[in-house]
Each structure stands twice: as C-alpha cells, then as structure tokens.
Biopython code that builds the backbone (N, CA, C, O; Angstrom):
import numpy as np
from Bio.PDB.StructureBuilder import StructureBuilder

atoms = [
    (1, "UNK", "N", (117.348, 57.204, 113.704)),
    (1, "UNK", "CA", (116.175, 58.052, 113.730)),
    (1, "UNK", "C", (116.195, 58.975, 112.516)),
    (1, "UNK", "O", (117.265, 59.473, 112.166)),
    (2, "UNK", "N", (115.076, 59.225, 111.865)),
    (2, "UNK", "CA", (115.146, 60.032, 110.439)),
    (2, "UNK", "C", (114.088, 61.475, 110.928)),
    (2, "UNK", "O", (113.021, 61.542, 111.538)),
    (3, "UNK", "N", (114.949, 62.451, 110.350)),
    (3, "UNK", "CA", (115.038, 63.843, 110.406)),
    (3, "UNK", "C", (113.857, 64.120, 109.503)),
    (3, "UNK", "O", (113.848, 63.377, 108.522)),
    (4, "UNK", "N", (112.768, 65.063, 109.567)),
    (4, "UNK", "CA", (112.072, 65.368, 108.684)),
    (4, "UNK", "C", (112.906, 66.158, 107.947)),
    (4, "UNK", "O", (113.975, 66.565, 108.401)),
    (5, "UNK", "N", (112.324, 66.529, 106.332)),
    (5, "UNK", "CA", (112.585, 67.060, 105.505)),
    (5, "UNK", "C", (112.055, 68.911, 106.493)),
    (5, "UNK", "O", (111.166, 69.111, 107.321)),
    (6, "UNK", "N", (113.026, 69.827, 105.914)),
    (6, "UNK", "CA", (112.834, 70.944, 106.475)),
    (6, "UNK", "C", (112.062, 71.767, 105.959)),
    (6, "UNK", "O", (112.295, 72.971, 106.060)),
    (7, "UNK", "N", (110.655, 71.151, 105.098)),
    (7, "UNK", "CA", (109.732, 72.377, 104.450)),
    (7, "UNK", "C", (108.484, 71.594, 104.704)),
    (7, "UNK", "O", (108.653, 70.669, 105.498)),
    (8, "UNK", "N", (107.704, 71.681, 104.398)),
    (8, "UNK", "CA", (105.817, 71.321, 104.468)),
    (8, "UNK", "C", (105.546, 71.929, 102.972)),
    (8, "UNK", "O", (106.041, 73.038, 102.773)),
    (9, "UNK", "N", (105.026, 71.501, 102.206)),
    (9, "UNK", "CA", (104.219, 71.894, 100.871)),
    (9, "UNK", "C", (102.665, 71.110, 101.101)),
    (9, "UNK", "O", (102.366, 70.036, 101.623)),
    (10, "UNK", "N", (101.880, 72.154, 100.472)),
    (10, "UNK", "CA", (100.320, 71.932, 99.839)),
    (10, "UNK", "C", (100.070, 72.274, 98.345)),
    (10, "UNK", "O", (99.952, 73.410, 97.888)),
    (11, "UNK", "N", (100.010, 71.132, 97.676)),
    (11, "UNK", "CA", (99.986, 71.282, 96.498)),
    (11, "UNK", "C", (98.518, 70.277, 95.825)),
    (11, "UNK", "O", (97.727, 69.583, 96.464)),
    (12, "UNK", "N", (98.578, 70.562, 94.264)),
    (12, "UNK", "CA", (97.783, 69.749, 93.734)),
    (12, "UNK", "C", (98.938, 69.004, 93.123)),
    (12, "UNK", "O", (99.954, 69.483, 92.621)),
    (13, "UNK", "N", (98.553, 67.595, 93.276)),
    (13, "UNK", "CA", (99.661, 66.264, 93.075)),
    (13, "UNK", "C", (100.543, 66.597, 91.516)),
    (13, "UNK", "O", (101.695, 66.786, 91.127)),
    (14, "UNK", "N", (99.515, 66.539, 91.118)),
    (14, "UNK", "CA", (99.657, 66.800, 89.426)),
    (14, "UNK", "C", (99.978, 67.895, 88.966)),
    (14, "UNK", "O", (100.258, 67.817, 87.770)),
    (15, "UNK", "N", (100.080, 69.109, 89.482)),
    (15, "UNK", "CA", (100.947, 70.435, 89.553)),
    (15, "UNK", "C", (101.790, 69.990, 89.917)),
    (15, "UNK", "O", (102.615, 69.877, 89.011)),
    (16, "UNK", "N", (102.305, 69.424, 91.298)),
    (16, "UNK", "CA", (103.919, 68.981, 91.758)),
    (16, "UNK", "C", (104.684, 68.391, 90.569)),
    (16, "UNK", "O", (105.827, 68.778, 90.326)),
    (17, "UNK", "N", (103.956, 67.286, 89.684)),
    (17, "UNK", "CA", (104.492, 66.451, 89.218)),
    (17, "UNK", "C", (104.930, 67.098, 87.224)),
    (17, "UNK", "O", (105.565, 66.627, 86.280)),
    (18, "UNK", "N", (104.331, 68.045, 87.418)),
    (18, "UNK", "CA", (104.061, 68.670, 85.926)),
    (18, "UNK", "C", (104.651, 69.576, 86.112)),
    (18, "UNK", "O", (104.802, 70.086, 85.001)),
    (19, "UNK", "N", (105.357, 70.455, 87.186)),
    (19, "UNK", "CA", (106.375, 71.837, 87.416)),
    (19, "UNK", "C", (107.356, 71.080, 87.708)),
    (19, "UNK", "O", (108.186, 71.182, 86.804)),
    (20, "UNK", "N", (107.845, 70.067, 88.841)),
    (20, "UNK", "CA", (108.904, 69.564, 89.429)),
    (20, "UNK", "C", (110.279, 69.094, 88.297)),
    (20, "UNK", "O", (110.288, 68.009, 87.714)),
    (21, "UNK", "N", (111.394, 70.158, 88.147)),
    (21, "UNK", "CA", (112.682, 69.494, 87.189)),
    (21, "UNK", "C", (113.593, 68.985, 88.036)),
    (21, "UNK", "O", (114.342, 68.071, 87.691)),
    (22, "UNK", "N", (113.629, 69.720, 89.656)),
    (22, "UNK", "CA", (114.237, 69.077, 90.494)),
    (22, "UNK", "C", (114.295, 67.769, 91.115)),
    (22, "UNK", "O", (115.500, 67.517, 91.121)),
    (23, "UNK", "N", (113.690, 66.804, 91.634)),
    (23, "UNK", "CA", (113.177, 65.835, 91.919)),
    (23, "UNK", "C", (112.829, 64.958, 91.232)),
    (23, "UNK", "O", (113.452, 63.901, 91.129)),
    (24, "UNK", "N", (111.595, 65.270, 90.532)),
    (24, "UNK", "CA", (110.457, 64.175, 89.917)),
    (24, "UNK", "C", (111.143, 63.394, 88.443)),
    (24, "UNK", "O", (110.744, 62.276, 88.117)),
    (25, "UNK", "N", (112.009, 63.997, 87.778)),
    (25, "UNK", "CA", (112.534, 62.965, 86.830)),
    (25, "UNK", "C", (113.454, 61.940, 87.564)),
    (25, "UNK", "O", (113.831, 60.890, 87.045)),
    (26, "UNK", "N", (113.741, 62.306, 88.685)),
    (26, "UNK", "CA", (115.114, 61.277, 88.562)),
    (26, "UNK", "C", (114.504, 60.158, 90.166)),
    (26, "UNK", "O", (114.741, 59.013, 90.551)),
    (27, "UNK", "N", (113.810, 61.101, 90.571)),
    (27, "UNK", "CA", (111.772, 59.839, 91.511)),
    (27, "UNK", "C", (112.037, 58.877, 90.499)),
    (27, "UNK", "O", (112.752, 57.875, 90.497)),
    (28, "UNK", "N", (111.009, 59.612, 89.288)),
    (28, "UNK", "CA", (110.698, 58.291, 88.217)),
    (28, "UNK", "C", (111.871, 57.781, 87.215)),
    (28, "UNK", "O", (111.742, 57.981, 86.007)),
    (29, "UNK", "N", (112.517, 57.408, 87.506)),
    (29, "UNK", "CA", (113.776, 56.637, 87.080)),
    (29, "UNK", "C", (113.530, 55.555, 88.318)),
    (29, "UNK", "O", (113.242, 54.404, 87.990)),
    (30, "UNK", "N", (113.604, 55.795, 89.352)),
    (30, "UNK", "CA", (113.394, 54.757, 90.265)),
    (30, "UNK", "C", (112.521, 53.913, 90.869)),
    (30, "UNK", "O", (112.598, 53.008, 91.700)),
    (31, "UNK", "N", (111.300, 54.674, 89.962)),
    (31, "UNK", "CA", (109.744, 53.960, 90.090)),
    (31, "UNK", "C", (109.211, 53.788, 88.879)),
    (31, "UNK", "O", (109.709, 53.989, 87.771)),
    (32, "UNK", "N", (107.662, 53.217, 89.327)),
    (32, "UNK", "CA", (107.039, 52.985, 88.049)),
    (32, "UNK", "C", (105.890, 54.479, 87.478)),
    (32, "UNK", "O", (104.822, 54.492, 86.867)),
    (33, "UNK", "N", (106.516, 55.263, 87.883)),
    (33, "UNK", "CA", (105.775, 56.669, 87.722)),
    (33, "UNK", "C", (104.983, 56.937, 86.490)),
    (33, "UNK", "O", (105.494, 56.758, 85.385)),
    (34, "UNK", "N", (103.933, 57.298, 86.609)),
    (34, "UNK", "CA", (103.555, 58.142, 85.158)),
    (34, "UNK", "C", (104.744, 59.114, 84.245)),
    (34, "UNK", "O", (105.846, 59.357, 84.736)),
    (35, "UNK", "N", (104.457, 59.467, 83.272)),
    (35, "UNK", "CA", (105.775, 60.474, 83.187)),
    (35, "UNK", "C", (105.555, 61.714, 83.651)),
    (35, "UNK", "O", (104.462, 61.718, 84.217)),
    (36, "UNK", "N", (106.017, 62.661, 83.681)),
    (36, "UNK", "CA", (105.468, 64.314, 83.425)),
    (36, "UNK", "C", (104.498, 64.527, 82.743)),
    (36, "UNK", "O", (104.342, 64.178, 81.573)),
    (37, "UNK", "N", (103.628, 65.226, 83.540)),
    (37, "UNK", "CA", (102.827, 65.701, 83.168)),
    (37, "UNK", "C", (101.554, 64.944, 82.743)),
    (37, "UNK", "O", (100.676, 65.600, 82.183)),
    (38, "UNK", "N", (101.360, 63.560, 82.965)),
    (38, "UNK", "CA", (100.626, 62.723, 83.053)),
    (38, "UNK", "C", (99.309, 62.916, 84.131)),
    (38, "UNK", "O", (99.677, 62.895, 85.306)),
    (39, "UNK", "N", (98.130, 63.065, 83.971)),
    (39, "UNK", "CA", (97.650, 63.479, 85.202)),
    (39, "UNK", "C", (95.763, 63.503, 84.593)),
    (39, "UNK", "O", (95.363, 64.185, 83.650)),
    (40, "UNK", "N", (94.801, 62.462, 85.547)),
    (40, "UNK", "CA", (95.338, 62.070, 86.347)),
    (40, "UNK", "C", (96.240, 60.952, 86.347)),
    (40, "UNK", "O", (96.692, 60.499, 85.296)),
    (41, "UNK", "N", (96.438, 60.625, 87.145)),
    (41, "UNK", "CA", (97.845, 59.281, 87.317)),
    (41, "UNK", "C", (96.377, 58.210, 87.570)),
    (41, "UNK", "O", (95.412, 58.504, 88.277)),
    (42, "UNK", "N", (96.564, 56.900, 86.754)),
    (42, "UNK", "CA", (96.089, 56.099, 86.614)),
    (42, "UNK", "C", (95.753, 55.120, 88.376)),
    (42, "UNK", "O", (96.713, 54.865, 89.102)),
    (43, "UNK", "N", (94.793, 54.850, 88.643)),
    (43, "UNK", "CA", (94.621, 54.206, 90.326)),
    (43, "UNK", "C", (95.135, 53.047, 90.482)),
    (43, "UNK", "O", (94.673, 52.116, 89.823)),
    (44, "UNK", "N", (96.108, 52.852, 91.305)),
    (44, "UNK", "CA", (96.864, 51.577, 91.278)),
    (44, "UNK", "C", (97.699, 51.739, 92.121)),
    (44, "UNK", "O", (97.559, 52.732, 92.835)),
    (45, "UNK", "N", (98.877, 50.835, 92.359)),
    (45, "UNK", "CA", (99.612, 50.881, 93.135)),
    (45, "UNK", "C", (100.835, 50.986, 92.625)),
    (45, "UNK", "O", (101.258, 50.100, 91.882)),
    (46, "UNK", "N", (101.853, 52.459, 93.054)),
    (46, "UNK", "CA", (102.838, 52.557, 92.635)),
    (46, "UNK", "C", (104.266, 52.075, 93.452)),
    (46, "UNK", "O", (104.317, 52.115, 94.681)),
    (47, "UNK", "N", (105.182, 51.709, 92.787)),
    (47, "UNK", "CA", (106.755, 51.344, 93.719)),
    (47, "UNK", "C", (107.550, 52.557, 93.616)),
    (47, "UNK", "O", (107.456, 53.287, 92.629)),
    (48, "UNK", "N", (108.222, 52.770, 94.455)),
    (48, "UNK", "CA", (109.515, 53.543, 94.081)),
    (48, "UNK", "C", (110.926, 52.959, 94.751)),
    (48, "UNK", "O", (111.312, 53.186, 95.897)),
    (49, "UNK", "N", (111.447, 52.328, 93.966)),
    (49, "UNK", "CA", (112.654, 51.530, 95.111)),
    (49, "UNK", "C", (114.201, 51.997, 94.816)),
    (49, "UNK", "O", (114.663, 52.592, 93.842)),
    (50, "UNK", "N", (114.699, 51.614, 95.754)),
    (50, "UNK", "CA", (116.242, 52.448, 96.201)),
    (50, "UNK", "C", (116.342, 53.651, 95.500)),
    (50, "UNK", "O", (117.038, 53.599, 94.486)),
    (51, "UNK", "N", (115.900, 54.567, 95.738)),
    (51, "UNK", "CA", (115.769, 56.058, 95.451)),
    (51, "UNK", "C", (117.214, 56.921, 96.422)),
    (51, "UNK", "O", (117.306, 57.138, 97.630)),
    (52, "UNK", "N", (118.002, 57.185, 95.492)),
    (52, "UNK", "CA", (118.660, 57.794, 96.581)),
    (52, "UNK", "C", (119.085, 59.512, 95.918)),
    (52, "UNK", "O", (119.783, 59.656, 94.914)),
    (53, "UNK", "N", (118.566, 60.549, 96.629)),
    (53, "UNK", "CA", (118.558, 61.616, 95.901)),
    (53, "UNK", "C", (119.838, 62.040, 95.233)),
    (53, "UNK", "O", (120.682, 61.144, 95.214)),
    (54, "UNK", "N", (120.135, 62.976, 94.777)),
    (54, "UNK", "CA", (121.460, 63.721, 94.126)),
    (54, "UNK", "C", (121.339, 65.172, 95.197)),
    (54, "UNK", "O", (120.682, 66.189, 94.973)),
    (55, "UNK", "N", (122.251, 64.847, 96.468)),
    (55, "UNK", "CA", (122.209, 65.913, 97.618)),
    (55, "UNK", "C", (122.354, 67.130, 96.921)),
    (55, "UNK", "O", (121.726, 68.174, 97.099)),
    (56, "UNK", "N", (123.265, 66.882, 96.095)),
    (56, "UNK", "CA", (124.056, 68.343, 95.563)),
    (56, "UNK", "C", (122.412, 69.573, 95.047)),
    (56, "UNK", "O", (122.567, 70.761, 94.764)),
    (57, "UNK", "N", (121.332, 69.020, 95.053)),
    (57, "UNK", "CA", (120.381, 69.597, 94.267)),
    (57, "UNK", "C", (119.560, 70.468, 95.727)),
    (57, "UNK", "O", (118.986, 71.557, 95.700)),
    (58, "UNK", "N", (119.752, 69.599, 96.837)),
    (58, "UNK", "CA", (119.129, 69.769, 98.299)),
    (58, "UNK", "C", (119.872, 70.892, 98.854)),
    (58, "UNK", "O", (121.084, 70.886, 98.636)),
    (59, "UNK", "N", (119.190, 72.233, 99.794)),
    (59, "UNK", "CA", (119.690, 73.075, 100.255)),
    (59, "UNK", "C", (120.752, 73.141, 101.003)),
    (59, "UNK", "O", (120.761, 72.295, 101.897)),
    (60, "UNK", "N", (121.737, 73.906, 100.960)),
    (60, "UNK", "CA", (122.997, 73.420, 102.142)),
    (60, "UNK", "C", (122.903, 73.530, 103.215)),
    (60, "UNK", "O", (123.868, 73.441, 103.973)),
    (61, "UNK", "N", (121.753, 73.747, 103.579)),
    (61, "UNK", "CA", (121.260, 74.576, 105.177)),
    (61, "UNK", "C", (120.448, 73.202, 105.874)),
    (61, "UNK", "O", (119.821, 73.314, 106.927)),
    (62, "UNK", "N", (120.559, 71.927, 105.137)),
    (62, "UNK", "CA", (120.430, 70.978, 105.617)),
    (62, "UNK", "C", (121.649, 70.338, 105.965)),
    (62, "UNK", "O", (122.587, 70.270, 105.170)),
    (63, "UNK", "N", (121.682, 69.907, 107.012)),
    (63, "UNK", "CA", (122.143, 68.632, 107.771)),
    (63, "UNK", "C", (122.714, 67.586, 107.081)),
    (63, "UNK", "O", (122.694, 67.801, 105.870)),
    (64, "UNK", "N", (123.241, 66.480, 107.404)),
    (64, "UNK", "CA", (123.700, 65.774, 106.676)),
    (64, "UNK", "C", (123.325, 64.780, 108.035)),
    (64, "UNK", "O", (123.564, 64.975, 109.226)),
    (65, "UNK", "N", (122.630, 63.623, 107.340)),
    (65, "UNK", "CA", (121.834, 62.318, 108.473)),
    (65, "UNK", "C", (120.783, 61.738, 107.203)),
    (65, "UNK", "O", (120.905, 61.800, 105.980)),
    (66, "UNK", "N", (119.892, 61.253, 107.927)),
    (66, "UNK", "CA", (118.641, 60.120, 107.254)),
    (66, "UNK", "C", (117.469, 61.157, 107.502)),
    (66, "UNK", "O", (117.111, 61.736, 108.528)),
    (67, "UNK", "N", (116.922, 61.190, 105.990)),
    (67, "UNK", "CA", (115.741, 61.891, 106.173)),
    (67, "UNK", "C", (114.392, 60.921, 105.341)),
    (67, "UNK", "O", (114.361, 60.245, 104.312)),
    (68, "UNK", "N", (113.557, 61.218, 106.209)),
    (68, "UNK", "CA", (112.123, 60.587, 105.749)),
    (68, "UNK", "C", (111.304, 61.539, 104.820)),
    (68, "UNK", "O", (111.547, 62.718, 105.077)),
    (69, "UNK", "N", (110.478, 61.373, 103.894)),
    (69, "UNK", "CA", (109.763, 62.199, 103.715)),
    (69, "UNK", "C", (108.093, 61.688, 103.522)),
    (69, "UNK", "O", (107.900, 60.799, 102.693)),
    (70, "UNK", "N", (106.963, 62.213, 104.238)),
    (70, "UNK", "CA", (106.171, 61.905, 104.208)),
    (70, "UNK", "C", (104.931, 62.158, 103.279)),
    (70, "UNK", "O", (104.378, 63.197, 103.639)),
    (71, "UNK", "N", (104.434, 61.697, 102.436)),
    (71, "UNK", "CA", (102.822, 62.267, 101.347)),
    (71, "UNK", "C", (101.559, 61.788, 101.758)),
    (71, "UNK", "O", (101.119, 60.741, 102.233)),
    (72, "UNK", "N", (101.056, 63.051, 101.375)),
    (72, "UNK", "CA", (99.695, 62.369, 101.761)),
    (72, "UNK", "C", (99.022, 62.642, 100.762)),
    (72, "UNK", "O", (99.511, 63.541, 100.077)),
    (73, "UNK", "N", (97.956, 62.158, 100.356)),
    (73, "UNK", "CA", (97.443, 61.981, 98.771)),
    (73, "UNK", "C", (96.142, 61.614, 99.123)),
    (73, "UNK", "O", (95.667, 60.633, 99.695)),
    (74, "UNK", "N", (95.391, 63.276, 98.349)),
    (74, "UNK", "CA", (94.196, 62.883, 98.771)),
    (74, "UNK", "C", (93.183, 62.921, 97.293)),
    (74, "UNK", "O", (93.759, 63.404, 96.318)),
    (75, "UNK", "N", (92.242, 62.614, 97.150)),
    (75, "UNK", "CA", (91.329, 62.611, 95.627)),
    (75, "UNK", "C", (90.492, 64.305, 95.773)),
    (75, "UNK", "O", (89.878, 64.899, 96.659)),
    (76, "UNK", "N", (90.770, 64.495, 94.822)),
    (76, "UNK", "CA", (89.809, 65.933, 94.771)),
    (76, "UNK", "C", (88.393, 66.536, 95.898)),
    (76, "UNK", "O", (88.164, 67.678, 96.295)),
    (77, "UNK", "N", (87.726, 65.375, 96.131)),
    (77, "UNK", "CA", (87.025, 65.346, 97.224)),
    (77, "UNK", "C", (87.077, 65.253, 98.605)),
    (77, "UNK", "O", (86.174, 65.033, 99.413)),
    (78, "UNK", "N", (88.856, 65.552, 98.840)),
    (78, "UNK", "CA", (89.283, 65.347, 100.150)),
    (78, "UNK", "C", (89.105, 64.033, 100.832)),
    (78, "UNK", "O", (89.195, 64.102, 102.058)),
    (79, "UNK", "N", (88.864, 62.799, 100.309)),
    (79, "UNK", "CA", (89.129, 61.476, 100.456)),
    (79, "UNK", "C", (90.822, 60.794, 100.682)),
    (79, "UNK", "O", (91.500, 60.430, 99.721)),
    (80, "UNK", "N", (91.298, 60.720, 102.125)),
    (80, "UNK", "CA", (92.776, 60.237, 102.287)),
    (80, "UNK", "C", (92.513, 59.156, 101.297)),
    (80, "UNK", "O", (91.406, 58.684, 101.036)),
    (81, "UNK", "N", (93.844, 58.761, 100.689)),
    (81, "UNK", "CA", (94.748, 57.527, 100.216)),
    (81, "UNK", "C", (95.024, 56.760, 100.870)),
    (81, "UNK", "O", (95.721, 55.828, 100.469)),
]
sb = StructureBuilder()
sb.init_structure("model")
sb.init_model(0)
sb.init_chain("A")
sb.init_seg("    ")
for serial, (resi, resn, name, xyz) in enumerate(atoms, 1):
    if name == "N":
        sb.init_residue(resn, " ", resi, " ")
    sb.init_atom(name, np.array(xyz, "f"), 0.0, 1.0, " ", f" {name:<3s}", serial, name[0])
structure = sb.get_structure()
C-alpha cells in the first residue's frame, strides 16, 4: 500500500518547473521532460520511467515505505488533463 506524499501544493505547472532545484532536474533525467524553464511544455505525451528519488533531499519527518505521488494538470481554463 503507498503512503501519500505529506504536503498538497497549488501551483502554476510552469512556475513548479522553472523554481524547482530540488526535484525537477533529476525528474528530467528520467523522462522526456522539457528542460527548465521551458513553458508552455509542448502537448503530447510525456514518460517518466524508473525514477527513484535521492531520499537524502526528502524531509526526515517522513517515514520510510512506498510513496505515490499524485498531479493533476489542468490548462489555464481549468480544463482536467
């Protein structure tokens, strides 16, 4: 069974992806990502495969188990993905 991630964010995609030093370079090492700061991100279908984070970067006040994390991605007009 996988543990949610222990925060909720609301962001604009392309702010996440254009501030993020934690995460998002070493995401796109494992996908076919736009780079930084790329935005918008071209419509298509992206991969991201065997992604496995660098814990040491993740809060210590987490757990240690399987965590999921869920996105939801919507177009400026509030249209789901």
């Amino acid at each position: 069974m996988y543990k949610l991630l222990p925060y909720k964010k609301e962001a604009q995609f392309c702010d996440i992806t254009k501030e993020d030093e934690l995460l998002y370079p070493e995401i796109q090492a494992s996908s076919d990502f736009p780079n930084i700061g790329t935005c918008p991100w071209t419509p298509r279908k992206y991969h991201l495969t065997n992604y496995i984070p660098d814990i040491s970067k993740f809060p210590r006040v987490m757990e240690s188990g399987d965590y999921m994390m869920e996105c939801k991605l919507f177009t400026s007009d509030d249209t789901f993905l």
